[in-house]
ZAZAPA-683203 format. One record per residue (C-alpha): residue number from 1; residue in three letters; chain; x, y, z. Coordinates in steps of 0.001 Angstrom, whole numbers, m for minus. Example, Ala and Ser with C-alpha at 12.3 -4.5 7.8 and 13.67 -1.06 7.14 Angstrom:
2
<1 'ALA' 'A' <12300 m4500 7800>> <2 'SER' 'A' <13670 m1060 7140>> 
% end
This chain:
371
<1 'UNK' 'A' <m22252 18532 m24014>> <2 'UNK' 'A' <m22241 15429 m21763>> <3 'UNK' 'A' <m24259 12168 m22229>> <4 'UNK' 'A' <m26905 13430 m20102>> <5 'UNK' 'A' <m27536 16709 m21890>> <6 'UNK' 'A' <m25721 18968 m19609>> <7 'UNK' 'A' <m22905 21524 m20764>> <8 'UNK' 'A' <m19930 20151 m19637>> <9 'UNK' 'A' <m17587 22643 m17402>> <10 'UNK' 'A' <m14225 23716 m17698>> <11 'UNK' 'A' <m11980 24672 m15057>> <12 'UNK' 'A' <m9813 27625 m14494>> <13 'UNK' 'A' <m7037 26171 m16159>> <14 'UNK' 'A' <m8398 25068 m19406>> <15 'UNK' 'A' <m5954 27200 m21843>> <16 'UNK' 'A' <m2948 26272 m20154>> <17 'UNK' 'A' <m3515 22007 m19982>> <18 'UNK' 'A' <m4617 22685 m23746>> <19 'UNK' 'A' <m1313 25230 m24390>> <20 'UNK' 'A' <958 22026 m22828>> <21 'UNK' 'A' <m738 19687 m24927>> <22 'UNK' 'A' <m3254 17889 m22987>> <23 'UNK' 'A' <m5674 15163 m23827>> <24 'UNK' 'A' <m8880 15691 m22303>> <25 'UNK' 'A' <m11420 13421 m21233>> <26 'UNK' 'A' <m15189 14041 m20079>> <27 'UNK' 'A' <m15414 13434 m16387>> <28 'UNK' 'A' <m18082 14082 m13746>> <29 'UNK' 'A' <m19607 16896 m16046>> <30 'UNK' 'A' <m16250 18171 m16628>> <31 'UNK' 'A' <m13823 18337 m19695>> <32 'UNK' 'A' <m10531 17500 m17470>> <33 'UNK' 'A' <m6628 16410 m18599>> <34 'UNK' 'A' <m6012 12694 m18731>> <35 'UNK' 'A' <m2287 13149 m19798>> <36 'UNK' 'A' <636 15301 m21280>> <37 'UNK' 'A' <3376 13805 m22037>> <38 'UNK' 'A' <1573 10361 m20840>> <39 'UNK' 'A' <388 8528 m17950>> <40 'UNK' 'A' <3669 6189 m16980>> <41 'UNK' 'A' <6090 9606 m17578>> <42 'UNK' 'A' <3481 11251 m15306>> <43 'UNK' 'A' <3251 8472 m12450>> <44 'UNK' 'A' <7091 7825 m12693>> <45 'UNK' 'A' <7090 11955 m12275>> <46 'UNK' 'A' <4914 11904 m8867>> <47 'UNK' 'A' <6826 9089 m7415>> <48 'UNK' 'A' <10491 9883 m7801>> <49 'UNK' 'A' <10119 14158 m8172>> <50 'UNK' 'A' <6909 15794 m8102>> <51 'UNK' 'A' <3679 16006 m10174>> <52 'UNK' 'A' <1003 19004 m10416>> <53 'UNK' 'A' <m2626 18257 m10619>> <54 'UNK' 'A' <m5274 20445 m11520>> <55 'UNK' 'A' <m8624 19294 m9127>> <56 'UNK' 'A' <m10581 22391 m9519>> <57 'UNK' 'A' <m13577 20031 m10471>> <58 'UNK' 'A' <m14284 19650 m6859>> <59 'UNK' 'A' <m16339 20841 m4923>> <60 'UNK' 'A' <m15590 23285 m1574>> <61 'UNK' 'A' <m18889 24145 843>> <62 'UNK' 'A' <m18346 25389 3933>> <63 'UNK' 'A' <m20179 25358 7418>> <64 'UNK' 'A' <m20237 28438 8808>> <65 'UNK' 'A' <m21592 29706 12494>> <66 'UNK' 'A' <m21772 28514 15997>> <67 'UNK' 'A' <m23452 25621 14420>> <68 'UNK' 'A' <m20908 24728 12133>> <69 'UNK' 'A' <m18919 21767 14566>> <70 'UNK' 'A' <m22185 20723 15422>> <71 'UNK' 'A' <m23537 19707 11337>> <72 'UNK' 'A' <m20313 18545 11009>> <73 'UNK' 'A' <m20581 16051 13566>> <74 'UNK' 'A' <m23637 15185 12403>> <75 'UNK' 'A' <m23159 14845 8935>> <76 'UNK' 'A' <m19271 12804 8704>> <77 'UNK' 'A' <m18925 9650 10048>> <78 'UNK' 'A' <m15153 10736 11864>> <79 'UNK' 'A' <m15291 12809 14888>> <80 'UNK' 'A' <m14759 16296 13745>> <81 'UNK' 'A' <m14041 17736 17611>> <82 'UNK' 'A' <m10718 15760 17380>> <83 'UNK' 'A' <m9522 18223 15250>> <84 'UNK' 'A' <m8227 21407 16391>> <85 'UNK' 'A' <m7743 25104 13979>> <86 'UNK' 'A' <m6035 23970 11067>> <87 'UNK' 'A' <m5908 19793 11291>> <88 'UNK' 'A' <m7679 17812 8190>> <89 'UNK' 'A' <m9106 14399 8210>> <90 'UNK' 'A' <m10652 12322 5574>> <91 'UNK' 'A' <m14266 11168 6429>> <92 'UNK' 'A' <m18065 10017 5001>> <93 'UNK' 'A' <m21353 11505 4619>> <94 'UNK' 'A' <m23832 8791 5396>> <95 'UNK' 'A' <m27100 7565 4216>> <96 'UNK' 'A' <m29242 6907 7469>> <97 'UNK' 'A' <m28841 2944 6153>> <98 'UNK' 'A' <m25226 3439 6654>> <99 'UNK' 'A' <m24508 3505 2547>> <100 'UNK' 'A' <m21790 6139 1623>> <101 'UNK' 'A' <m22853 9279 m461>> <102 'UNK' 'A' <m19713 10315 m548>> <103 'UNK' 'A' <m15991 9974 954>> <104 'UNK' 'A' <m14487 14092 1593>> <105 'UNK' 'A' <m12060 15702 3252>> <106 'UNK' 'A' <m12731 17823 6166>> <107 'UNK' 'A' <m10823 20578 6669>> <108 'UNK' 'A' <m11219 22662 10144>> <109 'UNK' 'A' <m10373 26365 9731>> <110 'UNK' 'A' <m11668 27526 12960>> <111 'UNK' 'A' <m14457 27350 15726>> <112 'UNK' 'A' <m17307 28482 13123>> <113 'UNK' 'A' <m15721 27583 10268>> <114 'UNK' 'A' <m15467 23702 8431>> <115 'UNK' 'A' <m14997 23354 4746>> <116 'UNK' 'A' <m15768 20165 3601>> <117 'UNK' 'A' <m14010 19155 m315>> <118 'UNK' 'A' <m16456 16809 m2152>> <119 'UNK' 'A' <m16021 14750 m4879>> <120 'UNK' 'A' <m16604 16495 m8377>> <121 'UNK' 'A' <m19357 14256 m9208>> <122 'UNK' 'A' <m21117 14458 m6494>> <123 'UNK' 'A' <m20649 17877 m5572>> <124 'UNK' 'A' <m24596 18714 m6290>> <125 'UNK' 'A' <m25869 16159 m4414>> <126 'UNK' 'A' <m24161 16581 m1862>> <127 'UNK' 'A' <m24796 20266 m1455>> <128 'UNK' 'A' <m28672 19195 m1059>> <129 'UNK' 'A' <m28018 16888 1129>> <130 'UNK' 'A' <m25615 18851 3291>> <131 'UNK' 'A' <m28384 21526 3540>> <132 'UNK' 'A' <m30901 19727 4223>> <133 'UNK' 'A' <m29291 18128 7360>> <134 'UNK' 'A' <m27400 21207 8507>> <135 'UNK' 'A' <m29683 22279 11121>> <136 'UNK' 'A' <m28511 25667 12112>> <137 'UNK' 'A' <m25523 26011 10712>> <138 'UNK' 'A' <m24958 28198 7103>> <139 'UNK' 'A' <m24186 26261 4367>> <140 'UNK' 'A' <m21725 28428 1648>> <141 'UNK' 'A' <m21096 26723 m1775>> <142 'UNK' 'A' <m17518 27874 m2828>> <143 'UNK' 'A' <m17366 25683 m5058>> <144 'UNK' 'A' <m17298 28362 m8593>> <145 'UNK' 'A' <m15114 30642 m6960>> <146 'UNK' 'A' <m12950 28414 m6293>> <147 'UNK' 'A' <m9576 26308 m7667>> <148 'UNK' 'A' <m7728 23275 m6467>> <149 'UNK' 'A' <m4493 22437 m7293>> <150 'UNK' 'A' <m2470 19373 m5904>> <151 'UNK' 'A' <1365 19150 m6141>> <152 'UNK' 'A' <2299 15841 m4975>> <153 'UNK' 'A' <5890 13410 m4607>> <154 'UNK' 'A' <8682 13746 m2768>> <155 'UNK' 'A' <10014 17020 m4091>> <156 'UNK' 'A' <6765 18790 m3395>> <157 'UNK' 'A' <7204 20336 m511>> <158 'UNK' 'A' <10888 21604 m947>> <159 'UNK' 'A' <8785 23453 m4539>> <160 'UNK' 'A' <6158 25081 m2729>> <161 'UNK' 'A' <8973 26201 460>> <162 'UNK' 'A' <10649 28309 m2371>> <163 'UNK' 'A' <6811 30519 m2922>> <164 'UNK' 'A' <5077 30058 98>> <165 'UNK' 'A' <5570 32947 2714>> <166 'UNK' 'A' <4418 30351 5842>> <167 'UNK' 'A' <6779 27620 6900>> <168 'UNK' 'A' <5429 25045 5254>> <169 'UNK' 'A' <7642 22280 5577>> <170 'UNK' 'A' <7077 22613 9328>> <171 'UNK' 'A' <3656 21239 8983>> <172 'UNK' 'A' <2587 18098 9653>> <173 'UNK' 'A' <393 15744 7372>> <174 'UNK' 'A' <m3206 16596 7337>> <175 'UNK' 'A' <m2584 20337 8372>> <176 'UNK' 'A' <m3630 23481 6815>> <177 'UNK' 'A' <m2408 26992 6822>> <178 'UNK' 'A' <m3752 29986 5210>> <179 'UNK' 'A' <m716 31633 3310>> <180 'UNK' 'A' <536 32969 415>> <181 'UNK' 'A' <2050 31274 m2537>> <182 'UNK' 'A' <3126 33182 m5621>> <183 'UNK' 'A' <2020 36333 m3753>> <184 'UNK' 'A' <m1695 34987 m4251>> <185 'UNK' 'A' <m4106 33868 m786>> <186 'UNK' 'A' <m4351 30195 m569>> <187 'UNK' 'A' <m5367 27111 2012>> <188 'UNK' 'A' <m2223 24883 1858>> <189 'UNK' 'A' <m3224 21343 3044>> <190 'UNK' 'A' <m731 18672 3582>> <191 'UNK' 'A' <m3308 16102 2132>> <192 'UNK' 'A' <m3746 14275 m1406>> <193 'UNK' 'A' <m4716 11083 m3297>> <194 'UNK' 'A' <m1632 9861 m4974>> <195 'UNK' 'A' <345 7806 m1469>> <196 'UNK' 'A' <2817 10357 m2060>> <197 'UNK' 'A' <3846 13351 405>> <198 'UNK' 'A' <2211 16805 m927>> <199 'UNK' 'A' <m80 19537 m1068>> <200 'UNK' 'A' <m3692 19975 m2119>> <201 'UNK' 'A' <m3758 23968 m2746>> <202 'UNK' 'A' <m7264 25979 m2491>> <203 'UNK' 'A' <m6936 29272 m4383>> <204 'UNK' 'A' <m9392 31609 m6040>> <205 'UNK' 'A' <m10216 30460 m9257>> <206 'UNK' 'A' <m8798 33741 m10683>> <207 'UNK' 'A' <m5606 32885 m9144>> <208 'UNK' 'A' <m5008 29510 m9949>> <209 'UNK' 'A' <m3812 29979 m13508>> <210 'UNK' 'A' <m964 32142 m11983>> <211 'UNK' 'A' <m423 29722 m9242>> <212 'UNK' 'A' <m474 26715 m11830>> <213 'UNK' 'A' <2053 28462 m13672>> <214 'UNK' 'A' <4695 29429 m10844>> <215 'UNK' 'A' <4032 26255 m9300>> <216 'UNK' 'A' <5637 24324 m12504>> <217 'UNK' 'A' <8605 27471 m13037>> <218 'UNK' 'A' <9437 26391 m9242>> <219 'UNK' 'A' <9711 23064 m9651>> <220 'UNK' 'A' <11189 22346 m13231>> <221 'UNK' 'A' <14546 22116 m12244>> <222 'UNK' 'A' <13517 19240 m9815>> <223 'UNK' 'A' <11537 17192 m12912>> <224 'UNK' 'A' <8094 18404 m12006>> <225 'UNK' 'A' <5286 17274 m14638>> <226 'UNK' 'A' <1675 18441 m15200>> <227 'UNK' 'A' <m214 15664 m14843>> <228 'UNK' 'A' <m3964 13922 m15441>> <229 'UNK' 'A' <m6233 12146 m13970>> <230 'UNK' 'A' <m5028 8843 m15834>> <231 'UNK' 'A' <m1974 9195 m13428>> <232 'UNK' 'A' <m4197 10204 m10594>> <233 'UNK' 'A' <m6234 6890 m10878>> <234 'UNK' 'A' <m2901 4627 m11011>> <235 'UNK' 'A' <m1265 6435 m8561>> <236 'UNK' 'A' <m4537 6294 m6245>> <237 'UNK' 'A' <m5178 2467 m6917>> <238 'UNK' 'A' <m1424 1643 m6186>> <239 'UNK' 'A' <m1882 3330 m2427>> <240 'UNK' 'A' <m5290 1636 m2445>> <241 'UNK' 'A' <m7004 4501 m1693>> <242 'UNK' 'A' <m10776 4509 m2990>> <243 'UNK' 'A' <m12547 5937 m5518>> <244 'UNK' 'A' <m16599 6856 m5539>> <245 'UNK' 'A' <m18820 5533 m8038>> <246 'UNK' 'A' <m16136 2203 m8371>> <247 'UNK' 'A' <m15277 1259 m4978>> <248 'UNK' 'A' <m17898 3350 m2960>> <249 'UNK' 'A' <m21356 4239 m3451>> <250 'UNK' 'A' <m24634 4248 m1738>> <251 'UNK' 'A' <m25178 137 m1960>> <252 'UNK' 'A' <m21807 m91 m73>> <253 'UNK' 'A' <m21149 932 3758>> <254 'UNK' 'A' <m17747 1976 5189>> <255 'UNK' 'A' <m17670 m1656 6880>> <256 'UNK' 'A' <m17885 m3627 4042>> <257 'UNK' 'A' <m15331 m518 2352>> <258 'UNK' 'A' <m12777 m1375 4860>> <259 'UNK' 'A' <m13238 2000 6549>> <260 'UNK' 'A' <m14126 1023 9506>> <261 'UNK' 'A' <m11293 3345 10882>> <262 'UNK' 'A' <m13031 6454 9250>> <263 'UNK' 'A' <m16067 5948 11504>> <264 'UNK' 'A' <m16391 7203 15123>> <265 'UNK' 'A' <m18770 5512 16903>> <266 'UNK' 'A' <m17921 7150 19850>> <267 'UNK' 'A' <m20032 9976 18860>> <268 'UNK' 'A' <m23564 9682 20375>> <269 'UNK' 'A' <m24796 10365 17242>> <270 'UNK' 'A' <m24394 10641 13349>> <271 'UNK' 'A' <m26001 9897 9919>> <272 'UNK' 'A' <m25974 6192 9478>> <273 'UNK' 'A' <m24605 5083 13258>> <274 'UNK' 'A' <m27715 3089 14116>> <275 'UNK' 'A' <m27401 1300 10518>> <276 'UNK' 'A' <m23833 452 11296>> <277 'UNK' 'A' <m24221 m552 14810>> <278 'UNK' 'A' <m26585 m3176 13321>> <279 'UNK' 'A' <m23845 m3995 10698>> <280 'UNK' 'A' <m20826 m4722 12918>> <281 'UNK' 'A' <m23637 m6861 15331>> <282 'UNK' 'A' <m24447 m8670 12578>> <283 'UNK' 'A' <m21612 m9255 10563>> <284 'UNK' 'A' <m21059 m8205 6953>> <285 'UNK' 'A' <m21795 m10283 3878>> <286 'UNK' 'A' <m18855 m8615 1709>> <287 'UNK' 'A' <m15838 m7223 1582>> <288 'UNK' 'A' <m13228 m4585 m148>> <289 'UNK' 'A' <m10237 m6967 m766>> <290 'UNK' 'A' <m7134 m5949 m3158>> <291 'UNK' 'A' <m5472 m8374 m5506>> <292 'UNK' 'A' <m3048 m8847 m7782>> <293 'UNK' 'A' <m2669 m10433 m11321>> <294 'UNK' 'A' <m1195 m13677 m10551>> <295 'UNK' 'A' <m1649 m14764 m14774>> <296 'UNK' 'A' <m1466 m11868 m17549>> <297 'UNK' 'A' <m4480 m9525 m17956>> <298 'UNK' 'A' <m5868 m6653 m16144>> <299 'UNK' 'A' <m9044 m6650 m14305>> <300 'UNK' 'A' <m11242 m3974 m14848>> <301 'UNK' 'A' <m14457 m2349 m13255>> <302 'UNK' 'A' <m17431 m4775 m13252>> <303 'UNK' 'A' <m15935 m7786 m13985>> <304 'UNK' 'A' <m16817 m11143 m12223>> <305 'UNK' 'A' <m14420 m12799 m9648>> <306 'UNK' 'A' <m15058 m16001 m9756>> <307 'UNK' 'A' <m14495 m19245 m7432>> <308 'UNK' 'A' <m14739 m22804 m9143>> <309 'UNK' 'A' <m16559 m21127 m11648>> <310 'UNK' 'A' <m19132 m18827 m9932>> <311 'UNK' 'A' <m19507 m15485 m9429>> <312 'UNK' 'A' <m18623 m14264 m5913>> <313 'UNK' 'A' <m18088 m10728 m6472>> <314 'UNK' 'A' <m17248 m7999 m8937>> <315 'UNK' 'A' <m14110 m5692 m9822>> <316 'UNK' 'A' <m14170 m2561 m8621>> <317 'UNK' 'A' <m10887 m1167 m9933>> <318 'UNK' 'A' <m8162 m2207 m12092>> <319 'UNK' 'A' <m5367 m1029 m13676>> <320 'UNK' 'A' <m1343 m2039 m13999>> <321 'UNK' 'A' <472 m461 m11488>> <322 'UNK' 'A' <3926 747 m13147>> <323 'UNK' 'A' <5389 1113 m10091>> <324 'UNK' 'A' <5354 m2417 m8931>> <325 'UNK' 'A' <5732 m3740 m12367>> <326 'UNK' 'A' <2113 m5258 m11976>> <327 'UNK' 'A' <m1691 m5267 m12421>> <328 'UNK' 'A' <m3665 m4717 m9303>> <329 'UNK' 'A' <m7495 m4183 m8690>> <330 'UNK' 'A' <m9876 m3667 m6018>> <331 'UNK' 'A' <m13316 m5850 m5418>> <332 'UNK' 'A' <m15571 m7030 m3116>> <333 'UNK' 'A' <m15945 m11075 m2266>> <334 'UNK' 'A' <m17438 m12797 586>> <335 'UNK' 'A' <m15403 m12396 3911>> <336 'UNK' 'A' <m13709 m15967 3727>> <337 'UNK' 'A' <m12560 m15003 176>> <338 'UNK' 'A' <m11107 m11552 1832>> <339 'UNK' 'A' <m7991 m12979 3608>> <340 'UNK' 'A' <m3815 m12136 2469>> <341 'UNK' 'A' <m3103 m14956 m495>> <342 'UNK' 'A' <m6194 m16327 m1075>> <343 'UNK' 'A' <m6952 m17152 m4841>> <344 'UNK' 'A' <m9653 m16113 m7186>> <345 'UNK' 'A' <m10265 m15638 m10806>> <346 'UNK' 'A' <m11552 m13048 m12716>> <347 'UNK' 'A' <m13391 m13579 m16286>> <348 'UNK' 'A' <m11631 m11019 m18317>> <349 'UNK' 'A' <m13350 m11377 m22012>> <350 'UNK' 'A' <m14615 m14626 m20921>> <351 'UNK' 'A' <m11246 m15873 m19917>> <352 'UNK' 'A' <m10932 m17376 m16191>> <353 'UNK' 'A' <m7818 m15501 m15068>> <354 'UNK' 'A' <m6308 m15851 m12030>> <355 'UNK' 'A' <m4967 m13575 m8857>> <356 'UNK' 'A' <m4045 m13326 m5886>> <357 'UNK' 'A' <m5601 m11623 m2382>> <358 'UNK' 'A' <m2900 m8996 m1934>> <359 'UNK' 'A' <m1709 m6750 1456>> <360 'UNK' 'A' <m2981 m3219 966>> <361 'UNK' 'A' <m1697 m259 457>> <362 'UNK' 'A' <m141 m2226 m2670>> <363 'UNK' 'A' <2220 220 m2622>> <364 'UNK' 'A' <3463 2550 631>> <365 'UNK' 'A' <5912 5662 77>> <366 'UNK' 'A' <9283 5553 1781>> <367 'UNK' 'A' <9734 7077 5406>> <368 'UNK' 'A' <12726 9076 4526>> <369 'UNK' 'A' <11540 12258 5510>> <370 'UNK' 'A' <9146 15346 4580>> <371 'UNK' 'A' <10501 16641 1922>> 
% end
């Protein structure tokens, strides 16, 4: 059971992350992997070879009709007619005061069909709140039926060439192509949360332990690992890439997020425009800023950052970064506390420690080619 009473789910994969030895955690209502063989092994794995992640916590719903494009636009903050059949972009869904309820992916599959990939805690809120602003479009939860697997580094897309009957190493970054790997139907999207090249795989839930299981035959030979979400967090934080309920949530806009980029406000009209219209007029009173340790310690979520003594803002994220040989963190200051090298402390266990305003991503993959 979880702390709030409810049965906590299991994915598809549960007997084979328990089978390889897997630690499990409770997270978002679900009993999920945080390592194998262990988180720096794991990380290490992702960035020089290849790592497989099971994500089948998350939740798929799809907008379906000829008013599908139309709730889409309406509902994400990005302009959803950019994309054509088969392009992917990462996006919001928007409080009408402009505060997140969630950061998804949206994936275009054709005229009258958008699936939109929601964060695993959120997935039930979302679904009401994606239905009750859909207008005409028909709103399918896929969510049960279906899995999510993401093999991501280097070496990922050379492993899923050698099973996947569609060209895949022809496609371009935020694409999609429905295919077969392993013989079994899936939505291959060049997408994922790691600042590595890869693949975020949506199978039927019946399939994925047979996908899972091919995927990691394929690609032992080029030192592919299983791995859990304690990689998945250090491998986010090092690309900076956000995380809801730390970094986002429904006191925070996209603005003050530093995702300004996400929103279109070309679009006549979407949840949360006026709100951020105001915003931007205005000027915002905080800001998502990354640092890094300049003293030893690690930040983590909710601690004070402090200037001269006083709080100015709170940690967000934190964790070493084994890549970089360092401890990093997200949090939100004051803009004129925001800028590249300006200094702060942060009170871990009542001990003013202090770091450094760093350039984000903290870490960005080499440009050496797809796969």
């Amino acid at each position: 059971m979880s702390d709030d009473g409810a049965a906590t789910r299991r994915t598809p994969l549960h007997a084979d992350h328990a089978r390889l030895g897997a630690r499990f955690v409770p997270f978002g209502g679900w009993e999920m992997p945080v390592q194998y063989t262990g988180i720096l092994a794991e990380h290490a794995a992702v960035r020089s070879a290849a790592g497989l992640f099971d994500v089948s916590h998350m939740g798929e719903i799809e907008l379906r009709g000829p008013g599908a494009l139309a709730a889409a636009q309406e509902l994400t903050a990005n302009d959803v007619a950019r994309l054509g059949d088969g392009e992917a972009q990462y996006s919001l869904l928007l409080l009408p005061s402009g505060g997140i309820v969630d950061d998804i992916m949206v994936y275009r599959l054709g005229a009258e069909r958008i699936l939109l990939c929601v964060n695993a805690a959120n997935a039930d809120k979302d679904l009401a709140w994606i239905r009750a602003h859909a207008g005409a479009a028909e709103v399918v939860d896929r969510s049960a039926e279906t899995g999510l697997l993401a093999l991501q580094g280097p070496r990922a897309t050379a492993i899923l060439a050698r099973l996947a009957a569609a060209d895949v190493a022809a496609l371009p970054r935020f694409a999609c192509a429905e295919t077969e790997v392993a013989g079994r139907r899936v939505l291959a999207a060049r997408t994922g949360y790691t600042g590595e090249d890869g693949w975020e795989l949506f199978v039927a839930a019946t399939d994925a332990p047979a996908l899972w299981n091919a995927l990691l035959e394929a690609g032992a030979g080029d030192g592919l690992l299983p791995a859990g979400l304690g990689a998945r967090d250090t491998l986010r934080l090092e690309a900076a890439l956000p995380l809801y309920g730390n970094d986002l949530d429904e006191t925070t806009t996209p603005l003050e997020a530093r995702l300004g980029w996400v929103v279109s406000f070309a679009k006549p009209s979407f949840l949360g425009r006026d709100a951020l219209c105001a915003q931007r007029a205005a000027g915002i009173g905080r800001r998502l800023c990354g640092f890094v340790m300049a003293e030893r310690g690690i930040a983590r979520p909710g601690q004070a950052i402090l200037v001269d003594g006083a709080t100015v803002g709170r940690v967000t994220s934190g964790s070493p970064a084994p890549t970089l040989g360092k401890a990093i963190g997200l949090g939100y200051v004051p803009p004129d506390r925001a800028g590249v090298g300006t200094g702060f402390d942060i009170d871990i266990r009542g001990r003013a420690t202090r770091a450094t305003v760093s350039a984000l991503p903290f870490y960005r993959r080499p440009q050496a080619g797809g796969s």
